[in-house]
ROZATI-312770 format. One record per residue (C-alpha): x, y, z; residue in one letter; residue number from 1. Coordinates in nm, 2 decimals. Layout:
BEGIN
> xx	yy	zz	tiza	vomar
> X	Y	Z	a	NUM
...
end
This chain:
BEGIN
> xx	yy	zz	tiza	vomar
> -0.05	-18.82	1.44	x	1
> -0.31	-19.07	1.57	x	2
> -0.48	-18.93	1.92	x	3
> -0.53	-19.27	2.09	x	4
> -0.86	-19.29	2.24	x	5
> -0.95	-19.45	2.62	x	6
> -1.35	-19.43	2.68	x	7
> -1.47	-19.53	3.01	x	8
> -1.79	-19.67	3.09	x	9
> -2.04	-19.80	3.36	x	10
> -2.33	-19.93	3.14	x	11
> -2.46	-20.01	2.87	x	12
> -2.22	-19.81	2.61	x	13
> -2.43	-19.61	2.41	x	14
> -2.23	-19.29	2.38	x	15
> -1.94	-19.52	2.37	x	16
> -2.03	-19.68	2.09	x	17
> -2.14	-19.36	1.89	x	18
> -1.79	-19.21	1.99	x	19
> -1.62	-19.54	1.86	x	20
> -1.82	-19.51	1.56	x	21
> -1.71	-19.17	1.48	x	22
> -1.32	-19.23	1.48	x	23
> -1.29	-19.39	1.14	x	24
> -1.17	-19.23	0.79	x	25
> -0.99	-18.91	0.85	x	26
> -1.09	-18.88	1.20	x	27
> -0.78	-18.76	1.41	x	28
> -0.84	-19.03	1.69	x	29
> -0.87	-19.39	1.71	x	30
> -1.03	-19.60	1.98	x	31
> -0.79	-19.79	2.20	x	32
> -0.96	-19.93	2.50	x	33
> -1.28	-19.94	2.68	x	34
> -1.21	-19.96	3.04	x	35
> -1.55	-20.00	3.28	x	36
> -1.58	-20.01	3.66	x	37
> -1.82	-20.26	3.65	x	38
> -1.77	-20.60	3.48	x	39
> -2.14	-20.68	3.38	x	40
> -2.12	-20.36	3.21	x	41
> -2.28	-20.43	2.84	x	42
> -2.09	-20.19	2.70	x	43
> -1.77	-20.42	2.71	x	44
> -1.96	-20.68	2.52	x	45
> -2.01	-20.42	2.23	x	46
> -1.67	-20.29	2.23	x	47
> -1.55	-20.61	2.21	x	48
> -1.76	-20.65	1.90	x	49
> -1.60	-20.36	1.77	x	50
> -1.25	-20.51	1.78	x	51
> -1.16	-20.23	2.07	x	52
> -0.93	-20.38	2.37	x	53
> -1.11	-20.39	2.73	x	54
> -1.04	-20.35	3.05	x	55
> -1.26	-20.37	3.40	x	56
> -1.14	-20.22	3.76	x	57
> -1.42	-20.33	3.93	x	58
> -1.49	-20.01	4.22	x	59
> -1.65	-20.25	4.45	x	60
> -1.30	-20.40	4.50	x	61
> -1.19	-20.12	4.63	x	62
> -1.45	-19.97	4.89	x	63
> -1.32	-19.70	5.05	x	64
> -1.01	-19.71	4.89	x	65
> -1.06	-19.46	4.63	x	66
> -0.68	-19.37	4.59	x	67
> -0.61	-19.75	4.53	x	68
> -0.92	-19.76	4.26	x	69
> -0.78	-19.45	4.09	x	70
> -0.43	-19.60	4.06	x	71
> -0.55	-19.91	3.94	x	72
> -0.78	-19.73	3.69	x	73
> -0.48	-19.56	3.60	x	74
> -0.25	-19.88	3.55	x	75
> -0.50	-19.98	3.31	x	76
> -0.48	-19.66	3.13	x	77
> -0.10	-19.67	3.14	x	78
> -0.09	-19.98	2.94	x	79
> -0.30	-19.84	2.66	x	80
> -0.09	-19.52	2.61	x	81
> -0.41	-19.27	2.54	x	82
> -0.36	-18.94	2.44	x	83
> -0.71	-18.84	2.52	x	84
> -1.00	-19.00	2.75	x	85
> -1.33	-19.02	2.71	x	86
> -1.63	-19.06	3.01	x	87
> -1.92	-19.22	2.87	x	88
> -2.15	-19.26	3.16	x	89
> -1.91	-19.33	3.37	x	90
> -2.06	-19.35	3.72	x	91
> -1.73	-19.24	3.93	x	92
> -1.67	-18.93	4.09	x	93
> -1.26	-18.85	4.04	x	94
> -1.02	-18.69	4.28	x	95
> -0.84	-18.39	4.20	x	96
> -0.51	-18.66	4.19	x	97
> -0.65	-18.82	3.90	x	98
> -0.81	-18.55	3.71	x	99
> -0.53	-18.32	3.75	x	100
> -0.29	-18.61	3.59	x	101
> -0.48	-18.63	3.32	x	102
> -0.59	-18.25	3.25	x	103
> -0.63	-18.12	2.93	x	104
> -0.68	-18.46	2.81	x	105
> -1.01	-18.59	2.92	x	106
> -1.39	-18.49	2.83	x	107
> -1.73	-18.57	3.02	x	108
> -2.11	-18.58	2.89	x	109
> -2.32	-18.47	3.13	x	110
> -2.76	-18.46	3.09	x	111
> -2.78	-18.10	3.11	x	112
> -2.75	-17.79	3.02	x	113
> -2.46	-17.71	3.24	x	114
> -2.38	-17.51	3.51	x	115
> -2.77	-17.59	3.57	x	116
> -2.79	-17.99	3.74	x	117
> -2.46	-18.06	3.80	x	118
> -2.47	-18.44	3.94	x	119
> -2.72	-18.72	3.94	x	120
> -3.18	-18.66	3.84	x	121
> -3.07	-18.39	3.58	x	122
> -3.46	-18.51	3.41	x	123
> -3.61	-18.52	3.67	x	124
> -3.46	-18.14	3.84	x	125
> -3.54	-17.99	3.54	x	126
> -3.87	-18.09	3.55	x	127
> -3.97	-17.97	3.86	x	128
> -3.80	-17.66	3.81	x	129
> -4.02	-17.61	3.53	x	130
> -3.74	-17.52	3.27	x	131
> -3.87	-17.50	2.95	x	132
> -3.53	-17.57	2.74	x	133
> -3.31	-17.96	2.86	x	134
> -3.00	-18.08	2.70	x	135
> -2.65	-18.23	2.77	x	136
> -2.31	-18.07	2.80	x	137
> -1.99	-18.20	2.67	x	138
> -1.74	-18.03	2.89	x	139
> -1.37	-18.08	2.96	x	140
> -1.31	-18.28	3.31	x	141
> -1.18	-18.10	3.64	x	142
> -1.14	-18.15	3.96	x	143
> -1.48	-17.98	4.00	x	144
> -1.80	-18.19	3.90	x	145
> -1.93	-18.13	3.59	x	146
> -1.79	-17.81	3.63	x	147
> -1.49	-17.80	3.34	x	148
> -1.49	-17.54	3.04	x	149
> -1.78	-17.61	2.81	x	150
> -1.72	-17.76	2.49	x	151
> -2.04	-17.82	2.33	x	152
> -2.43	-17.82	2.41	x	153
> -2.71	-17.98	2.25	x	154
> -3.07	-17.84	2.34	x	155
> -3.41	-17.99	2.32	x	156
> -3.76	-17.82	2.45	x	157
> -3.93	-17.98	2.69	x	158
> -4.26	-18.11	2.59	x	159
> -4.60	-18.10	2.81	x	160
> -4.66	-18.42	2.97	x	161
> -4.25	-18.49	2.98	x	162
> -4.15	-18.74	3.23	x	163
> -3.78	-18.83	3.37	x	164
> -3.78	-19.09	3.11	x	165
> -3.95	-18.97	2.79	x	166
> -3.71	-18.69	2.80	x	167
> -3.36	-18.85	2.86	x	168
> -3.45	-19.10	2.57	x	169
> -3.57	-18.78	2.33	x	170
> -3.23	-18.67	2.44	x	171
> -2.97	-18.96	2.42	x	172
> -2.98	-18.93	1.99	x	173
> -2.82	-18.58	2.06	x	174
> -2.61	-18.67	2.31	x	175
> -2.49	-18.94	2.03	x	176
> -2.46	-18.66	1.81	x	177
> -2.31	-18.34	2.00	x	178
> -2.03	-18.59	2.20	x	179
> -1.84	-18.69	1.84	x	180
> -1.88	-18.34	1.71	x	181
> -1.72	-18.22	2.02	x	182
> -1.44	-18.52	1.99	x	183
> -1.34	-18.46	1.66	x	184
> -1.28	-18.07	1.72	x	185
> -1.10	-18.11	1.99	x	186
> -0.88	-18.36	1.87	x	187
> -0.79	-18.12	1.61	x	188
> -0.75	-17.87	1.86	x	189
> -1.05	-17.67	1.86	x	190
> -1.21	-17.54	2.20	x	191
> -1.47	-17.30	2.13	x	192
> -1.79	-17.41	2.26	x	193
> -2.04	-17.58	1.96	x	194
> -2.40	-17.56	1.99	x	195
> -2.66	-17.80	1.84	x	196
> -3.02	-17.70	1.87	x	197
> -3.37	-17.94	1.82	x	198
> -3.56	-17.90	1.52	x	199
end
């Protein structure tokens, strides 16, 4: 059985694209849609490129309406039947309505090393905590922000002289790596936590 495959998106795509990549030979999953809350997001363009279907529910349609964005968001989900969901820097916080509809079934990458920097300046917090070890967590989606079980981490050291910026782009390549690792074992239905280390 083919898991179909709904990634969501606010940017420009780039763990999108790597999870899309991924689904191809004998991987259990397929891509089905890439759904965004914004419409400029670039990431459409690429999936689009891909030959994926997308879909935008633009949030700003909807301000402060969050149960009306949620139900749209899930009309468009509804229409491509997924099995599974995937956030890919998707810039939304969820209510417990829509997470718990679609629990068990949807993953998040977050840029840490979770349950340290839940939310949004994980670089930068990490930083001036003076942690010497960063990363990024693939963890399954709750009610709770970036609070689900933890699937898989990838960890990096950080370097003297690190800034916000030098460090989330020596991280993104293992964020590209660690979220299809994580896909593919859960889609065959493994959840023990994987670990991918620097170096």
């Amino acid at each position: 059985m083919t898991l179909r495959t709904a990634i969501l998106i606010s940017g420009g795509g780039s763990n999108m694209v790597a999870l899309a990549r991924s689904m191809t030979g004998d991987h259990p999953a397929r891509p089905v849609l890439v759904l965004s809350n914004r419409p400029e997001a670039g990431g459409l363009g690429l999936a689009g490129g891909m030959g994926i279907d997308t879909a935008v529910v633009d949030h700003r349609a909807f301000k402060g309406d969050r149960p009306g964005f949620e139900a749209a968001l899930n009309r468009a989900l509804d229409a491509a039947a997924p099995d599974l969901i995937c956030l890919a820097g998707f810039m939304r916080v969820l209510t417990s309505a829509f997470t718990d509809r679609w629990a068990g079934r949807m993953l998040n990458i977050h840029p840490s090393l979770l349950p340290k920097y839940r939310g949004l300046d994980t670089h930068a917090r990490a930083l001036a905590a003076g942690d010497r070890m960063h990363g990024c967590t693939v963890h399954e989606v709750t009610a709770e922000l970036d609070g689900g079980p933890i699937l898989g981490q990838a960890r990096i050291g950080i370097r003297p002289g690190d800034t916000p910026d030098t460090l989330a782009a020596r991280l993104l390549p293992f964020e590209h790596a660690l979220y299809p690792l994580v896909l593919r074992r859960f889609a065959d239905g493994v959840r023990t936590p994987v670990t991918i280390e620097a170096g």
